[in-house]
VOBA-1610 file (N, C-alpha, C; in pm, whole numbers, padded with zeros to 5 digits, always signed):
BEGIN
Unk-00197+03739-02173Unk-00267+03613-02158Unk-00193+03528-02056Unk-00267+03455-01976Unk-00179+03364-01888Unk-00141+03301-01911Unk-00016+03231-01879Unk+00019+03142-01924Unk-00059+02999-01941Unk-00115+02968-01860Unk-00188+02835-01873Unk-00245+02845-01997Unk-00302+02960-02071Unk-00452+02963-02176Unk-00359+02979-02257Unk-00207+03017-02263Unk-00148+03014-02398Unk-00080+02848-02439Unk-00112+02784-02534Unk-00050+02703-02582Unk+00065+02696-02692Unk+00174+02627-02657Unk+00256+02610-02770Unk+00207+02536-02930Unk+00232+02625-03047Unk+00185+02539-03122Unk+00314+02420-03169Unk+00407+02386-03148Unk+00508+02304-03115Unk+00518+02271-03000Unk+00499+02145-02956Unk+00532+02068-02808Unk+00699+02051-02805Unk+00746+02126-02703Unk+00885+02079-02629Unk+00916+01987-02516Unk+01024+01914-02545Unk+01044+01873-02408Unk+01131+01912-02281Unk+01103+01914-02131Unk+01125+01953-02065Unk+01177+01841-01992Unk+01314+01829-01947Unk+01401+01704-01938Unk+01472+01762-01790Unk+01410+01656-01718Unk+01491+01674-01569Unk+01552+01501-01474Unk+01660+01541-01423Unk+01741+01454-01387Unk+01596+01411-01239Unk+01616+01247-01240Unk+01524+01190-01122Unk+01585+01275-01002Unk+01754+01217-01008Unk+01780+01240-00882Unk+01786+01397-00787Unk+01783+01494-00848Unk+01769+01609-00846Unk+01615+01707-00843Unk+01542+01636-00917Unk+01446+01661-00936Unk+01307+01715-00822Unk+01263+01795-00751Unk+01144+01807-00672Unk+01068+01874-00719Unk+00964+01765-00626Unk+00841+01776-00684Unk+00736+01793-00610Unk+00582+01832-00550Unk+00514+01789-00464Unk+00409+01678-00548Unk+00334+01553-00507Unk+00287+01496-00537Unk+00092+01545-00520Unk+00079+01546-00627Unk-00095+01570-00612Unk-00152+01479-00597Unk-00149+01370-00703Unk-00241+01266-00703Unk-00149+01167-00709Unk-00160+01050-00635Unk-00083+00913-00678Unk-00175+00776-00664Unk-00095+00683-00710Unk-00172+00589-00752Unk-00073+00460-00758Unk-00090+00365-00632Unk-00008+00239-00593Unk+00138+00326-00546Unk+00132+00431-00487Unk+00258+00488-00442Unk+00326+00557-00543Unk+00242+00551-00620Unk+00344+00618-00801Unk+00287+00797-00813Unk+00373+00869-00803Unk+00295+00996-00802Unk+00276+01040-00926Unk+00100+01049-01016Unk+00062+01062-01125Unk+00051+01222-01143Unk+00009+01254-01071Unk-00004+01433-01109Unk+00116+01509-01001Unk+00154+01581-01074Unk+00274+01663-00975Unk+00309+01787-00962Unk+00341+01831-00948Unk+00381+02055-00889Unk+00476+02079-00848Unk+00534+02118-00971Unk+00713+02122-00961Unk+00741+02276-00983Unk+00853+02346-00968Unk+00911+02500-01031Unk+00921+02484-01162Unk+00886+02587-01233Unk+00910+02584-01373Unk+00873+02721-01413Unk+01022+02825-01429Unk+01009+02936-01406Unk+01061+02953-01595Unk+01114+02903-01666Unk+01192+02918-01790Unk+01039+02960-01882Unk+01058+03083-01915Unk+00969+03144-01990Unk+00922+03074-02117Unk+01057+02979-02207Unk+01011+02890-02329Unk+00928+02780-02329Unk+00894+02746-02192Unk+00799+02656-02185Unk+00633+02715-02136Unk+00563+02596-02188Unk+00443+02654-02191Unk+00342+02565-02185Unk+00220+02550-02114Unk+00149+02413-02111Unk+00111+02329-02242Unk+00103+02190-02246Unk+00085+02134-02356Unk+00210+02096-02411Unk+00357+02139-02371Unk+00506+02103-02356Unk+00480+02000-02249Unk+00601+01878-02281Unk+00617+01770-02223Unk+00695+01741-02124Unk+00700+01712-01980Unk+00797+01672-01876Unk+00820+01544-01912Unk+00984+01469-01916Unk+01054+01365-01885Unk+01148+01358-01782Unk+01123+01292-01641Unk+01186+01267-01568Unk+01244+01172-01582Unk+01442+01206-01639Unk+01499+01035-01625Unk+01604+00976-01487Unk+01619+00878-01518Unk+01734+00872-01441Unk+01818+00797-01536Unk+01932+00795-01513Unk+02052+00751-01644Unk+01926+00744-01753Unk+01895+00622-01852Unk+01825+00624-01942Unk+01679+00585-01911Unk+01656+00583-01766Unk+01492+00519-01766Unk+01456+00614-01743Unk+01299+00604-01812Unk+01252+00687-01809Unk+01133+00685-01654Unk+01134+00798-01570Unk+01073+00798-01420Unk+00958+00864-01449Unk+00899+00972-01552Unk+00758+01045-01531Unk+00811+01087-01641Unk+00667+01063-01739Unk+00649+01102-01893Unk+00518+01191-01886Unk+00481+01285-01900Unk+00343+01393-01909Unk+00326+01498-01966Unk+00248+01510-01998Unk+00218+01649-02028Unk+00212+01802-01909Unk+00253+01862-01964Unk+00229+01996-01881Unk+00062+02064-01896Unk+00012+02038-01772Unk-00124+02089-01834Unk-00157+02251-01774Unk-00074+02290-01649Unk-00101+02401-01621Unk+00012+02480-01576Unk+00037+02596-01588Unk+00199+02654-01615Unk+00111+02808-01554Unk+00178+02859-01463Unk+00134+02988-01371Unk+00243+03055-01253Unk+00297+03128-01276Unk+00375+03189-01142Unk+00449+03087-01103Unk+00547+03073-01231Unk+00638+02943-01187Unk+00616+02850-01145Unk+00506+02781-01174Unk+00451+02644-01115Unk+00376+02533-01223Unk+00481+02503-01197Unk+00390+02384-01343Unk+00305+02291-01291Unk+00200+02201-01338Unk+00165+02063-01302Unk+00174+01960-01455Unk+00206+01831-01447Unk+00185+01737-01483Unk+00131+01587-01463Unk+00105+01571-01580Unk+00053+01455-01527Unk+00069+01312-01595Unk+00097+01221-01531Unk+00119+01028-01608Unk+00089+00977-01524Unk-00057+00928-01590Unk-00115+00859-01507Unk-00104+00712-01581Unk-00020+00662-01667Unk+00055+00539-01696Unk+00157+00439-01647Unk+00268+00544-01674Unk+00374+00502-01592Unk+00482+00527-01553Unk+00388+00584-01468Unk+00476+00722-01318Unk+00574+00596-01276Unk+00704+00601-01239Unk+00791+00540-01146Unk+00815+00605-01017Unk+00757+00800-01019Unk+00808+00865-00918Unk+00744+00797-00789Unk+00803+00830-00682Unk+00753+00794-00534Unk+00663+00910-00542Unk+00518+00875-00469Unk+00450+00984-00404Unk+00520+01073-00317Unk+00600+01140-00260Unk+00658+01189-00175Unk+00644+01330-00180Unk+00679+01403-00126Unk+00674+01565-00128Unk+00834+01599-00080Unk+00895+01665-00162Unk+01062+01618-00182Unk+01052+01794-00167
//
């Protein structure tokens, strides 16, 4: 089964440092990048698992993982993204 169509029945979180962090930006919104396409090769994760991008304790991009394929995740916060739209 692919990964995308398999869901975790426990949501994990998936915790990455801002400053380190790349990403390409899909969709943004006031410069805030809401949907994103990052590497995400670690087999224990799985869509429907949660991305937190922090930096020291703030929190930069809170989402869900909605699609997980050939090492490529996307997420999405379309709330309150802090990331820059950028393609890093």
């Amino acid at each position: 089964m692919p990964d995308e169509q398999r869901v975790a029945n426990n949501s994990q979180t998936y915790v990455a440092d801002a400053d380190t962090f790349e990403f390409e930006t899909l969709e943004q919104k006031n410069g805030q990048a809401t949907v994103i396409r990052f590497r995400l090769e670690d087999p224990k994760y799985h869509a429907g698992d949660v991305l937190v991008v922090l930096s020291g304790s703030d929190i930069h991009f809170h989402g869900m993982i909605g699609q997980l394929a050939d090492g490529w995740a996307i997420a999405s916060d379309h709330r309150g993204s802090l990331l820059a739209a950028t393609v890093q």
